[in-house]
mmCIF entry with sequence, helices, sheets and N, C-alpha, C, O atoms, coordinates in Angstrom:
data_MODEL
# 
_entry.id   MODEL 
# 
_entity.id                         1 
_entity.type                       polymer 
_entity.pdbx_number_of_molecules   1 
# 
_entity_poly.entity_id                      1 
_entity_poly.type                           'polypeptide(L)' 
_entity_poly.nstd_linkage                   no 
_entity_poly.nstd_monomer                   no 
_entity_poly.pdbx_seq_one_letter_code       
;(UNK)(UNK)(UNK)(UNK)(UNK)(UNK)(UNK)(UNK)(UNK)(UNK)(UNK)(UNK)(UNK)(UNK)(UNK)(UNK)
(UNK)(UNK)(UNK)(UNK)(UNK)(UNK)(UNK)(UNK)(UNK)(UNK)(UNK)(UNK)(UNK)(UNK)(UNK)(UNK)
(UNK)(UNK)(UNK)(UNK)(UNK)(UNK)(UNK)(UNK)(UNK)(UNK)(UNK)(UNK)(UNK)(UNK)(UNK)(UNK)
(UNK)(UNK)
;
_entity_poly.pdbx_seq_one_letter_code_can   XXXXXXXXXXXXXXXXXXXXXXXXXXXXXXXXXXXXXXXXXXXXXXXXXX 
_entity_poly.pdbx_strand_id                 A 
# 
loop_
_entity_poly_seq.entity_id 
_entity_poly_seq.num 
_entity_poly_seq.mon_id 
_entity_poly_seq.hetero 
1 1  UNK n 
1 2  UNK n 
1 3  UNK n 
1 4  UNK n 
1 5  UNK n 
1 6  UNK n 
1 7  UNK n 
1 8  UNK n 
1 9  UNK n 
1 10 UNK n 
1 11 UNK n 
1 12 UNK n 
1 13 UNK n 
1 14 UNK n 
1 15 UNK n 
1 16 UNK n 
1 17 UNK n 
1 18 UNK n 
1 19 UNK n 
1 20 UNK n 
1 21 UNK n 
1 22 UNK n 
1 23 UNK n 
1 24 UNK n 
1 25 UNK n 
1 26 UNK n 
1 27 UNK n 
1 28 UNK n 
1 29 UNK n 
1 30 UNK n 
1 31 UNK n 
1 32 UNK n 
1 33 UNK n 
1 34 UNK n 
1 35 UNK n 
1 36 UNK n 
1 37 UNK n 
1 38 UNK n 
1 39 UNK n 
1 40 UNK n 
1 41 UNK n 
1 42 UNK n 
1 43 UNK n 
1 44 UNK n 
1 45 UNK n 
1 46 UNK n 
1 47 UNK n 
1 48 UNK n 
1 49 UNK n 
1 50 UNK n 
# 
_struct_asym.id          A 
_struct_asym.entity_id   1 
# 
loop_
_struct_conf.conf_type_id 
_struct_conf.id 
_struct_conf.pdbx_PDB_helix_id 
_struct_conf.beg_label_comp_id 
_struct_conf.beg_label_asym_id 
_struct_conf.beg_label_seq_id 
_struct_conf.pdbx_beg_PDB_ins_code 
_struct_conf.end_label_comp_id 
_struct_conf.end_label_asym_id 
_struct_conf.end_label_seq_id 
_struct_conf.pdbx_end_PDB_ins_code 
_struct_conf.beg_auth_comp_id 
_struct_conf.beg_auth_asym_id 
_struct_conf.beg_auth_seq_id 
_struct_conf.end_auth_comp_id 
_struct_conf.end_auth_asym_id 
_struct_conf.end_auth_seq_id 
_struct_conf.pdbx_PDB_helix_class 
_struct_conf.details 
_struct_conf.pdbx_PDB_helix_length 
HELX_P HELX_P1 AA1 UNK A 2  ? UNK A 15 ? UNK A 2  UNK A 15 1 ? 14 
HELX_P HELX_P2 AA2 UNK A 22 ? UNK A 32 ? UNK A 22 UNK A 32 1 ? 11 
HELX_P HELX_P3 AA3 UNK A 35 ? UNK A 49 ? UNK A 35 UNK A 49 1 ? 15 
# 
_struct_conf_type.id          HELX_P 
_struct_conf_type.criteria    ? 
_struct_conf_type.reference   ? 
# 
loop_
_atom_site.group_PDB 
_atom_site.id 
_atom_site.type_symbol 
_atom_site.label_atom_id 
_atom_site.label_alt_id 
_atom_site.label_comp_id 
_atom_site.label_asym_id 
_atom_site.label_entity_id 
_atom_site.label_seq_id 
_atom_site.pdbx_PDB_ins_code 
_atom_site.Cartn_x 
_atom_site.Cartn_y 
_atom_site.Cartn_z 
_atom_site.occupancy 
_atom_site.B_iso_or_equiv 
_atom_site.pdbx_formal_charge 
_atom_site.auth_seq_id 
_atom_site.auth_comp_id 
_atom_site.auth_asym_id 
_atom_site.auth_atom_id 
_atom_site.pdbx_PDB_model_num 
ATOM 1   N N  . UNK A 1 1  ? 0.823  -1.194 0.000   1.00 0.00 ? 1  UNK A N  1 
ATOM 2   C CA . UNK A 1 1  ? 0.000  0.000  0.000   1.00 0.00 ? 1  UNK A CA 1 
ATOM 3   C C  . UNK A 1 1  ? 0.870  1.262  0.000   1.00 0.00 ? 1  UNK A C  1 
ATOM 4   O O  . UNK A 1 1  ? 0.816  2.031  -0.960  1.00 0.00 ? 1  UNK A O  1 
ATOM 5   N N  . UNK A 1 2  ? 1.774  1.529  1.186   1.00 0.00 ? 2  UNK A N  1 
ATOM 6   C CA . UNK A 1 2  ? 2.867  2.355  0.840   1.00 0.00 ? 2  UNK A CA 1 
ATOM 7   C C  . UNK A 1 2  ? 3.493  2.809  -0.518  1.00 0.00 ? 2  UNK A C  1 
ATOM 8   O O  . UNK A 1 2  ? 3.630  3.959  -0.936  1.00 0.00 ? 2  UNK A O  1 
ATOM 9   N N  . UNK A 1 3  ? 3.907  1.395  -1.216  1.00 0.00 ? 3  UNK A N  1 
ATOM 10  C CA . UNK A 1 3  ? 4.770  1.992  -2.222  1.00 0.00 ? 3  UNK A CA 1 
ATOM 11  C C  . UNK A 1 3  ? 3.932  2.377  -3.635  1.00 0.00 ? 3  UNK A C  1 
ATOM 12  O O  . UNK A 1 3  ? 4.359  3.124  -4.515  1.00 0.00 ? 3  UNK A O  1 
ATOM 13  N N  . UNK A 1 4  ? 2.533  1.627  -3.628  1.00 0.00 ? 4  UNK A N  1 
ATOM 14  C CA . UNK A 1 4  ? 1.399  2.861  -4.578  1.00 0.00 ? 4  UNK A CA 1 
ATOM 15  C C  . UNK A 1 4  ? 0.973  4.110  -4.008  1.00 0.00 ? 4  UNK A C  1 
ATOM 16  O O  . UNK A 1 4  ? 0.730  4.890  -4.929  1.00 0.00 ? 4  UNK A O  1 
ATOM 17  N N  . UNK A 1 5  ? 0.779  4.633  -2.881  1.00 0.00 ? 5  UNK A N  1 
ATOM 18  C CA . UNK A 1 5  ? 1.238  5.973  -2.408  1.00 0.00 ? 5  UNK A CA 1 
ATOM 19  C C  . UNK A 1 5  ? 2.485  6.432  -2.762  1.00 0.00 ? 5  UNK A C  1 
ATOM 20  O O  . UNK A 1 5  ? 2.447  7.526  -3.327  1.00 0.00 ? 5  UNK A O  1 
ATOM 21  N N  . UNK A 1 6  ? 3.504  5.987  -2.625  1.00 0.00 ? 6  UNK A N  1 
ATOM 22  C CA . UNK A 1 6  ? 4.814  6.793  -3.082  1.00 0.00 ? 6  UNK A CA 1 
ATOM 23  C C  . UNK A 1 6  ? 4.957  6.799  -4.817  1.00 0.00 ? 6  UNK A C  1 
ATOM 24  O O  . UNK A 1 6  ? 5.608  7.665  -5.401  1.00 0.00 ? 6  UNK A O  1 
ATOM 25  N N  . UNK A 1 7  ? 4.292  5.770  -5.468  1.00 0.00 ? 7  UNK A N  1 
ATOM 26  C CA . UNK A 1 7  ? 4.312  5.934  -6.626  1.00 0.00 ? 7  UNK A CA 1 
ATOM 27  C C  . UNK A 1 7  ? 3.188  6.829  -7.330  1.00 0.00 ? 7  UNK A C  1 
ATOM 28  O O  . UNK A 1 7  ? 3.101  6.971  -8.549  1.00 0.00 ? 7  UNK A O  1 
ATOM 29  N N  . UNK A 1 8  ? 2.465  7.327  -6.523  1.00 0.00 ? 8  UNK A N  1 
ATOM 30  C CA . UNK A 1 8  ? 1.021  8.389  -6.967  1.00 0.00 ? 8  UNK A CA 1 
ATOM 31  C C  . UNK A 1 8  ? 1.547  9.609  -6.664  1.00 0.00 ? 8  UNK A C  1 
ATOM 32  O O  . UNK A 1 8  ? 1.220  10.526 -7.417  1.00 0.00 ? 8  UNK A O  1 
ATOM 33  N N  . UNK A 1 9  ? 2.550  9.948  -5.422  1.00 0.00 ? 9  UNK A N  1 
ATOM 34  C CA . UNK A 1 9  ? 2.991  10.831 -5.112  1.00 0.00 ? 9  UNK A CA 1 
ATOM 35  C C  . UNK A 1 9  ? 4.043  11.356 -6.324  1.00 0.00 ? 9  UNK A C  1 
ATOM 36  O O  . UNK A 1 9  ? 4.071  12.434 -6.918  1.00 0.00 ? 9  UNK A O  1 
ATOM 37  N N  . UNK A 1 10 ? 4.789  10.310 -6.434  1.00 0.00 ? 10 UNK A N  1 
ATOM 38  C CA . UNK A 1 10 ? 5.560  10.855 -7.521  1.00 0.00 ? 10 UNK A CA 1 
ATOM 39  C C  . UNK A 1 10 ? 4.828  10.988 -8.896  1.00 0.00 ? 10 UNK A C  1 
ATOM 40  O O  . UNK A 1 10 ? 5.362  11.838 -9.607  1.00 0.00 ? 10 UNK A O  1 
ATOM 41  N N  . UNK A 1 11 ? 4.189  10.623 -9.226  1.00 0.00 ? 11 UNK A N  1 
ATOM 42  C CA . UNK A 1 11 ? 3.525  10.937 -10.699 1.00 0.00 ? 11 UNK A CA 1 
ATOM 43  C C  . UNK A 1 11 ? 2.791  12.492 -10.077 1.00 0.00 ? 11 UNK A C  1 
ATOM 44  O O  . UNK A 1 11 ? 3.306  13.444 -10.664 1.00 0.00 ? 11 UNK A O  1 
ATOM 45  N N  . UNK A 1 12 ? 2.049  12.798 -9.354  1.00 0.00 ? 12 UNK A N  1 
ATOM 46  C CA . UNK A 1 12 ? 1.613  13.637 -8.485  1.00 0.00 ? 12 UNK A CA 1 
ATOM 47  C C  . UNK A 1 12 ? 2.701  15.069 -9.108  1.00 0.00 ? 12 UNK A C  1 
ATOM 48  O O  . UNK A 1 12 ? 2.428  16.096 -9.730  1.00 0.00 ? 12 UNK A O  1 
ATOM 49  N N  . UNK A 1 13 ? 3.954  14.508 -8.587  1.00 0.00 ? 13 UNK A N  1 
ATOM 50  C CA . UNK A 1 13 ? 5.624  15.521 -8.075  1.00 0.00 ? 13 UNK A CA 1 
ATOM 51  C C  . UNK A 1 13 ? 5.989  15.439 -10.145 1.00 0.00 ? 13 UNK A C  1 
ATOM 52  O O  . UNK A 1 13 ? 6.826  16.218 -10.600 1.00 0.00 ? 13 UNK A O  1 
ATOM 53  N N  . UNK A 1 14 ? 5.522  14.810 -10.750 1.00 0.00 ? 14 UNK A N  1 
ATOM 54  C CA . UNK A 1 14 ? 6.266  15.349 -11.524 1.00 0.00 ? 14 UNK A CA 1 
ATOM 55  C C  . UNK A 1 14 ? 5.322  15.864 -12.567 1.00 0.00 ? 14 UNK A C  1 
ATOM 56  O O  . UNK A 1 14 ? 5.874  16.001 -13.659 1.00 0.00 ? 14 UNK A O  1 
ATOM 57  N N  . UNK A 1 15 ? 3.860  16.237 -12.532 1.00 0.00 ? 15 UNK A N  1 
ATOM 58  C CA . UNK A 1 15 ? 2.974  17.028 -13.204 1.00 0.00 ? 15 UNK A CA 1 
ATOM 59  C C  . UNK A 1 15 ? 3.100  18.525 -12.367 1.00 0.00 ? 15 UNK A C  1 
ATOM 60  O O  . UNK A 1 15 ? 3.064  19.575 -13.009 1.00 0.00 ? 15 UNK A O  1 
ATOM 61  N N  . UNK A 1 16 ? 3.219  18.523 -11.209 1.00 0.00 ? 16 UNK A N  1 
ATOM 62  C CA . UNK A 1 16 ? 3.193  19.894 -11.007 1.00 0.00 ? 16 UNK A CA 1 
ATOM 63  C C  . UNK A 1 16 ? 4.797  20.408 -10.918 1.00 0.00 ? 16 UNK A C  1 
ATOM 64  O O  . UNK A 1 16 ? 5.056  21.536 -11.336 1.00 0.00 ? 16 UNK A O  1 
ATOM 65  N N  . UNK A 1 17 ? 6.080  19.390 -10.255 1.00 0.00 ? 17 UNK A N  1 
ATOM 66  C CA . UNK A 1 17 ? 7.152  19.926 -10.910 1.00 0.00 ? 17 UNK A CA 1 
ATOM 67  C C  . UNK A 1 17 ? 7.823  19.647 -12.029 1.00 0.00 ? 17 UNK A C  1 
ATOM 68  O O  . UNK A 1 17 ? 8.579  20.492 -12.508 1.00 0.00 ? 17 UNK A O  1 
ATOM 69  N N  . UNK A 1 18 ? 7.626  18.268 -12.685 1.00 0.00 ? 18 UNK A N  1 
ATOM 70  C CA . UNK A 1 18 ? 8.028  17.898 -14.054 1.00 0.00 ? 18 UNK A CA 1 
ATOM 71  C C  . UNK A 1 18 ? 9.820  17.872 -13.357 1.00 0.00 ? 18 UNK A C  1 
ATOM 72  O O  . UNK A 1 18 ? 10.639 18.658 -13.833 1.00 0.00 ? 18 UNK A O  1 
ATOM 73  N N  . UNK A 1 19 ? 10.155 17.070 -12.433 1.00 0.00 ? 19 UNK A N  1 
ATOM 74  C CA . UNK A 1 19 ? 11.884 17.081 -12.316 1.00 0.00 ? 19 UNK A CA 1 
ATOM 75  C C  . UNK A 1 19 ? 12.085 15.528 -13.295 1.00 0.00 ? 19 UNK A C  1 
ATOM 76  O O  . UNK A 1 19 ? 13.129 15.096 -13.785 1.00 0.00 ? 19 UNK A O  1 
ATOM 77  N N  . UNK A 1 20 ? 10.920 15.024 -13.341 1.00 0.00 ? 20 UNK A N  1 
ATOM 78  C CA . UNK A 1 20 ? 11.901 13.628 -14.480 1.00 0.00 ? 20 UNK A CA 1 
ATOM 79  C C  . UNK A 1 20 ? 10.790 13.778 -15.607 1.00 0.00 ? 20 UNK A C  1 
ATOM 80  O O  . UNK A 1 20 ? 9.669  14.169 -15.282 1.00 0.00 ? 20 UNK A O  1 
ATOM 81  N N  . UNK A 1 21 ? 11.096 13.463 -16.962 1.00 0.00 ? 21 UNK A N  1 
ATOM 82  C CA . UNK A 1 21 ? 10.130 13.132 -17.469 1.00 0.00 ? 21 UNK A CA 1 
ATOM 83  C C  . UNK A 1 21 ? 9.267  11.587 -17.406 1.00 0.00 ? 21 UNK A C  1 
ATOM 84  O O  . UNK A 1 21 ? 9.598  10.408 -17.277 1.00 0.00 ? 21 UNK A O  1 
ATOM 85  N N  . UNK A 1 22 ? 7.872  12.410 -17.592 1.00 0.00 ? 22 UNK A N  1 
ATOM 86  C CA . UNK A 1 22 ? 6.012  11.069 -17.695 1.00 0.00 ? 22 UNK A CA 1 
ATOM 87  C C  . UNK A 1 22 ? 7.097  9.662  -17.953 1.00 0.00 ? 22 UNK A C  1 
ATOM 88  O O  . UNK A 1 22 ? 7.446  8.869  -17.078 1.00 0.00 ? 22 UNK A O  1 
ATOM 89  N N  . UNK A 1 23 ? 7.366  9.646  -18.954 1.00 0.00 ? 23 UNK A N  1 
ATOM 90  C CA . UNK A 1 23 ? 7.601  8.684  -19.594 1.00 0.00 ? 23 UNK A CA 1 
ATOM 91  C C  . UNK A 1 23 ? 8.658  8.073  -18.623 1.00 0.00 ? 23 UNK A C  1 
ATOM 92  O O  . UNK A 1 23 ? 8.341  6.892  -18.482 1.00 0.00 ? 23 UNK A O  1 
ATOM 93  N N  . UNK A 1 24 ? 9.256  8.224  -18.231 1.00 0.00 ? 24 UNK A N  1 
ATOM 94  C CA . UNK A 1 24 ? 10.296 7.461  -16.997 1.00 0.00 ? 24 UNK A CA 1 
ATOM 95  C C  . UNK A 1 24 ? 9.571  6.921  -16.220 1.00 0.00 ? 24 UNK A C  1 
ATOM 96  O O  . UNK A 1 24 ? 9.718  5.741  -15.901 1.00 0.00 ? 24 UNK A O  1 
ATOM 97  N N  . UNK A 1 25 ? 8.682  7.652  -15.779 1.00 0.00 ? 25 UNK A N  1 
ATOM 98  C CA . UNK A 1 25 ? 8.066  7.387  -14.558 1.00 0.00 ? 25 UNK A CA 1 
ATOM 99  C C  . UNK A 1 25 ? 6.574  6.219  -14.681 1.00 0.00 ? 25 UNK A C  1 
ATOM 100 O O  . UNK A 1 25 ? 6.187  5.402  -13.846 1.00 0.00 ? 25 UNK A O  1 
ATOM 101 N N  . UNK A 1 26 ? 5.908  6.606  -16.265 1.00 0.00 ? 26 UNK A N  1 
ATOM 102 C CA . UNK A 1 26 ? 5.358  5.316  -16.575 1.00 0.00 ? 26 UNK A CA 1 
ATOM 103 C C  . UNK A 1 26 ? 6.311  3.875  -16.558 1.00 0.00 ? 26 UNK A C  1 
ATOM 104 O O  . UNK A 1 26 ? 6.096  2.867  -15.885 1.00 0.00 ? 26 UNK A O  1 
ATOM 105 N N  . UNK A 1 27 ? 7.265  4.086  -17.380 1.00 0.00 ? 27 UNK A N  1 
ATOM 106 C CA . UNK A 1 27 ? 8.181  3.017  -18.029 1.00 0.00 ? 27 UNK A CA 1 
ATOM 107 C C  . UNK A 1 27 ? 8.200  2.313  -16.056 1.00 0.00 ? 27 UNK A C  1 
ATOM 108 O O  . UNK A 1 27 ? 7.778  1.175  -15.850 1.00 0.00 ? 27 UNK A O  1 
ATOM 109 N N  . UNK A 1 28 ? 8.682  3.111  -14.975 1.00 0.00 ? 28 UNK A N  1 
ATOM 110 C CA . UNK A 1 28 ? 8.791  2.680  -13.757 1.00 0.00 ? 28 UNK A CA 1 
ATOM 111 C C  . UNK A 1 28 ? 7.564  2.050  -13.349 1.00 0.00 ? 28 UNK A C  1 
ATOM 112 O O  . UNK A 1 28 ? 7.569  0.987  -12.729 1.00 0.00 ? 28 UNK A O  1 
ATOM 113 N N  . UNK A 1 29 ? 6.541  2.646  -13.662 1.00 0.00 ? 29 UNK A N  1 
ATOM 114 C CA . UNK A 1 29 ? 5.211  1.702  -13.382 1.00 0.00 ? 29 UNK A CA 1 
ATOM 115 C C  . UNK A 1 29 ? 5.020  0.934  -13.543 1.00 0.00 ? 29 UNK A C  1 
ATOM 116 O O  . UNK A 1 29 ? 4.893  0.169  -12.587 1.00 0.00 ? 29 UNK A O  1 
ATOM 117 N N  . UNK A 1 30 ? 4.841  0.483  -14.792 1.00 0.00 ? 30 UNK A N  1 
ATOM 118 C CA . UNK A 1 30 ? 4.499  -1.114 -15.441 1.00 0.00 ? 30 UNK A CA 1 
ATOM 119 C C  . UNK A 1 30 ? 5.877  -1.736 -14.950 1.00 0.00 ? 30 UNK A C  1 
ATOM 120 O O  . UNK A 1 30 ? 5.713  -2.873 -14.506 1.00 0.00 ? 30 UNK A O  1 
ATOM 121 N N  . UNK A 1 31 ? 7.148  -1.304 -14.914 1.00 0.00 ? 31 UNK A N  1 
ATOM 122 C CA . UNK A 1 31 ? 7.930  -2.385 -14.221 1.00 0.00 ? 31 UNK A CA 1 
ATOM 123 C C  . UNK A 1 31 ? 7.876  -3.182 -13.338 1.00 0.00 ? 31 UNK A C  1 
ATOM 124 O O  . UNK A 1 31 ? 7.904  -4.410 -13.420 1.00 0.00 ? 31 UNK A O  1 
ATOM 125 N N  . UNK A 1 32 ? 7.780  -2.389 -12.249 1.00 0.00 ? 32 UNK A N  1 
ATOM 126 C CA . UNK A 1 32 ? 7.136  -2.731 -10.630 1.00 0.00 ? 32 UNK A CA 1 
ATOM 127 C C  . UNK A 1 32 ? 5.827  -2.926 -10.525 1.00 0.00 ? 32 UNK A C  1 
ATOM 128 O O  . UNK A 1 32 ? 5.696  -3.349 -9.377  1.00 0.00 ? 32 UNK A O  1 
ATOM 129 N N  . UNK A 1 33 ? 4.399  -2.859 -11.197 1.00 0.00 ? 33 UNK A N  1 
ATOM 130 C CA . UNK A 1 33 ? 3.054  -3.071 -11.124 1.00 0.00 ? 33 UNK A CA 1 
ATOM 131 C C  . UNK A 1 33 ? 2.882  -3.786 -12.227 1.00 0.00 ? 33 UNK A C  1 
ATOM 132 O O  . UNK A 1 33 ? 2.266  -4.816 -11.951 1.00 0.00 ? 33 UNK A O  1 
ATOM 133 N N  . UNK A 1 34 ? 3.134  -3.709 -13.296 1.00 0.00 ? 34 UNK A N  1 
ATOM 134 C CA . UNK A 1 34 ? 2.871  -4.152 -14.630 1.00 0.00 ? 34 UNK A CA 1 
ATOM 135 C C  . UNK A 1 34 ? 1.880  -3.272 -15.157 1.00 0.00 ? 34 UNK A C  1 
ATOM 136 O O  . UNK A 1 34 ? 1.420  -2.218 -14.718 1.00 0.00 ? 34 UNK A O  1 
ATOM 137 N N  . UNK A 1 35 ? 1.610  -4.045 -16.376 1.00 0.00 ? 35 UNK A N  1 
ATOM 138 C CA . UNK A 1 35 ? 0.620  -3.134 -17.175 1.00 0.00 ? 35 UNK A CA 1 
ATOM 139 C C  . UNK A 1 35 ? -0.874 -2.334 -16.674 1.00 0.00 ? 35 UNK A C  1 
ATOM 140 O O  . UNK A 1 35 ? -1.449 -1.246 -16.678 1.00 0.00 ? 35 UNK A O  1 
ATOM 141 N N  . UNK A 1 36 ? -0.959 -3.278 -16.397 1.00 0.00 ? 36 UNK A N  1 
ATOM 142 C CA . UNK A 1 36 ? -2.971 -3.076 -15.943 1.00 0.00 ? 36 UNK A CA 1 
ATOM 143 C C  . UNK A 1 36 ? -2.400 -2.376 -14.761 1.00 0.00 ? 36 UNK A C  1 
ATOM 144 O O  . UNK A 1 36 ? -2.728 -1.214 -14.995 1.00 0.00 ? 36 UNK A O  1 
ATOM 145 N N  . UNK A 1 37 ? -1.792 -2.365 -13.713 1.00 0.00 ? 37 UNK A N  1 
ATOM 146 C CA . UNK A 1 37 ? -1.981 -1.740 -12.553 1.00 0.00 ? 37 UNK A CA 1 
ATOM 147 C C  . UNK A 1 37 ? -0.977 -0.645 -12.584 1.00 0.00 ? 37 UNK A C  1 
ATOM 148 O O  . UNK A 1 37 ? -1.414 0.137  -11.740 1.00 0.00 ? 37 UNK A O  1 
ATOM 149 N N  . UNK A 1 38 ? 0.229  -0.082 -13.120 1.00 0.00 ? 38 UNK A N  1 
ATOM 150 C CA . UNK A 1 38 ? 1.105  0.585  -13.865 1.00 0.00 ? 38 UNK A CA 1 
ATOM 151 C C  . UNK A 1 38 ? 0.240  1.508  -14.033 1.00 0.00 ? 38 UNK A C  1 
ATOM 152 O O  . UNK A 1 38 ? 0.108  2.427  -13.225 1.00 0.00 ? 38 UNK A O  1 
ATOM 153 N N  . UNK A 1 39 ? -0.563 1.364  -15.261 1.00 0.00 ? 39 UNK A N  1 
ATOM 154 C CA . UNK A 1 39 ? -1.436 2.386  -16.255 1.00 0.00 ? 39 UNK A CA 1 
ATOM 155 C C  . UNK A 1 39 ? -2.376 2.609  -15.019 1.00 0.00 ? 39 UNK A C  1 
ATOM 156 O O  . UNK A 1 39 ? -2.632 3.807  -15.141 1.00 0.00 ? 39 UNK A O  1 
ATOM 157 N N  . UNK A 1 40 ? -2.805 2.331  -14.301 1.00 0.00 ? 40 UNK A N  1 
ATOM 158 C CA . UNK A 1 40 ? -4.063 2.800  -13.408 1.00 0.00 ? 40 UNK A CA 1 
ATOM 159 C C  . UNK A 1 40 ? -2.966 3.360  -12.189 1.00 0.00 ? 40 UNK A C  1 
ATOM 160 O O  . UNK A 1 40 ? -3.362 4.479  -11.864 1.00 0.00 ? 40 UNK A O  1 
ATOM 161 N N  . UNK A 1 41 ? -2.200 3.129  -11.698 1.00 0.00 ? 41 UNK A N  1 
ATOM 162 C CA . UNK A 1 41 ? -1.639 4.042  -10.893 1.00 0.00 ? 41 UNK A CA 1 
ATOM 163 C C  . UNK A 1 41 ? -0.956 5.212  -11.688 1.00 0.00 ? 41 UNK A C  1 
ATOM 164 O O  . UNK A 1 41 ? -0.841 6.278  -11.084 1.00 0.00 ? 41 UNK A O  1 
ATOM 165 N N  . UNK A 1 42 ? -0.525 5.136  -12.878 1.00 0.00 ? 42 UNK A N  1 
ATOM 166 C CA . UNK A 1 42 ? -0.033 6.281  -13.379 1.00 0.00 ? 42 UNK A CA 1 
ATOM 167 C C  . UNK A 1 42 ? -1.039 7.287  -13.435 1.00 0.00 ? 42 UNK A C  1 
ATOM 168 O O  . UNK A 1 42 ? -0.825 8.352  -12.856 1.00 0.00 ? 42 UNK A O  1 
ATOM 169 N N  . UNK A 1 43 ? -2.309 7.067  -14.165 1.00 0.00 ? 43 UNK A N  1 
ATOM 170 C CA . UNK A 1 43 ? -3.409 7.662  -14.341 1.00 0.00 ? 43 UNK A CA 1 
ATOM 171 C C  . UNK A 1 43 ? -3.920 8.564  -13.131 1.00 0.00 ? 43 UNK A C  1 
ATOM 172 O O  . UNK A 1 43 ? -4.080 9.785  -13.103 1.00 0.00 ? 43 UNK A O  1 
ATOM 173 N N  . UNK A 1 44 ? -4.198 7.303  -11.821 1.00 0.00 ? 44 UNK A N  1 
ATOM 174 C CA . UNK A 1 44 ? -4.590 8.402  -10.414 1.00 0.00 ? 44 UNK A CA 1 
ATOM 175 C C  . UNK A 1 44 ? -2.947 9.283  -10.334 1.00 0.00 ? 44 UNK A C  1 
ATOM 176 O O  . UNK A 1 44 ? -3.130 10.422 -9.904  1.00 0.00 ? 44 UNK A O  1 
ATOM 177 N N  . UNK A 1 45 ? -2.196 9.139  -10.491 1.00 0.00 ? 45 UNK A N  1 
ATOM 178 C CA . UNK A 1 45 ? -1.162 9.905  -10.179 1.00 0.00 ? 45 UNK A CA 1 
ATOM 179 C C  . UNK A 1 45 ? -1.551 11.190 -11.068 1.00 0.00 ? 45 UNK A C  1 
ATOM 180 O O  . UNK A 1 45 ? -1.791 12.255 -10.499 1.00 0.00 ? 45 UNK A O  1 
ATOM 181 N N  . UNK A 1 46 ? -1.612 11.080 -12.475 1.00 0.00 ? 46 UNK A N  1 
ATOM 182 C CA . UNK A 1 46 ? -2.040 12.182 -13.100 1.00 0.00 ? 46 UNK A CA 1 
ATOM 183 C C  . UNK A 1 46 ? -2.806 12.873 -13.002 1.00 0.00 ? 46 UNK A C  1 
ATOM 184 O O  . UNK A 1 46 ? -2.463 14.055 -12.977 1.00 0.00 ? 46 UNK A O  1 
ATOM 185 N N  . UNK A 1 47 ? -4.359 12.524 -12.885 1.00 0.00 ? 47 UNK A N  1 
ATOM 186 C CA . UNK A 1 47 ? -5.289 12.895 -12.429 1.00 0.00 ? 47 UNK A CA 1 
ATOM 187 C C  . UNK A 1 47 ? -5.336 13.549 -11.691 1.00 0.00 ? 47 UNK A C  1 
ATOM 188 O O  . UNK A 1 47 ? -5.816 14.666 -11.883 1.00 0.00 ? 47 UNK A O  1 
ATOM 189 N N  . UNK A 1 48 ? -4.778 13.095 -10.293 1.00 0.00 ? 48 UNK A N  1 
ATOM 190 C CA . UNK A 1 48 ? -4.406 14.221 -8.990  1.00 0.00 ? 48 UNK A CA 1 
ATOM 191 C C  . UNK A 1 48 ? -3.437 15.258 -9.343  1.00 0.00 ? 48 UNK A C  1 
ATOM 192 O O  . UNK A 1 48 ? -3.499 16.202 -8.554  1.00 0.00 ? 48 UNK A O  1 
ATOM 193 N N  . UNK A 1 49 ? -2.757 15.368 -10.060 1.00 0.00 ? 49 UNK A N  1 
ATOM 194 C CA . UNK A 1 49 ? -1.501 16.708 -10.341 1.00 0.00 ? 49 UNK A CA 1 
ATOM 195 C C  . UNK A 1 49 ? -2.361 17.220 -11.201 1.00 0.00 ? 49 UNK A C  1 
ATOM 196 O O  . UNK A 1 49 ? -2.553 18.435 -11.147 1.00 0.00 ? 49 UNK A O  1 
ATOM 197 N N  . UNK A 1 50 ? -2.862 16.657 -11.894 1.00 0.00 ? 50 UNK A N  1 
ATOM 198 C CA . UNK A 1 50 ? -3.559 18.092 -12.407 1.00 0.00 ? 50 UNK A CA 1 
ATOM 199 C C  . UNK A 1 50 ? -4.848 18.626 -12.076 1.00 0.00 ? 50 UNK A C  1 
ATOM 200 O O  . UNK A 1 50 ? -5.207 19.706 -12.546 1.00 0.00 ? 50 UNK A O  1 
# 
């Protein structure tokens, strides 16, 4: 549970500061979650920053 909080946070940290680029930070998603859950935590991450 923690580390999809820290991974929402950071998708979160890099729409409103942009220090890495989306695409890193997807590519990090689906690594560690995979696809289906990757793309849906990237998404709430986005969602919330913007």
């Amino acid at each position: 549970m923690q580390s999809f909080l820290g991974f929402i946070s950071l998708q979160v940290l890099q729409v409103v500061a942009a220090p890495i680029p989306r695409e890193v930070t997807s590519f990090l998603g689906g690594y560690l979650y995979g696809p289906a859950l990757g793309i849906f935590l990237s998404t709430v991450g986005l969602t919330i920053g913007f």
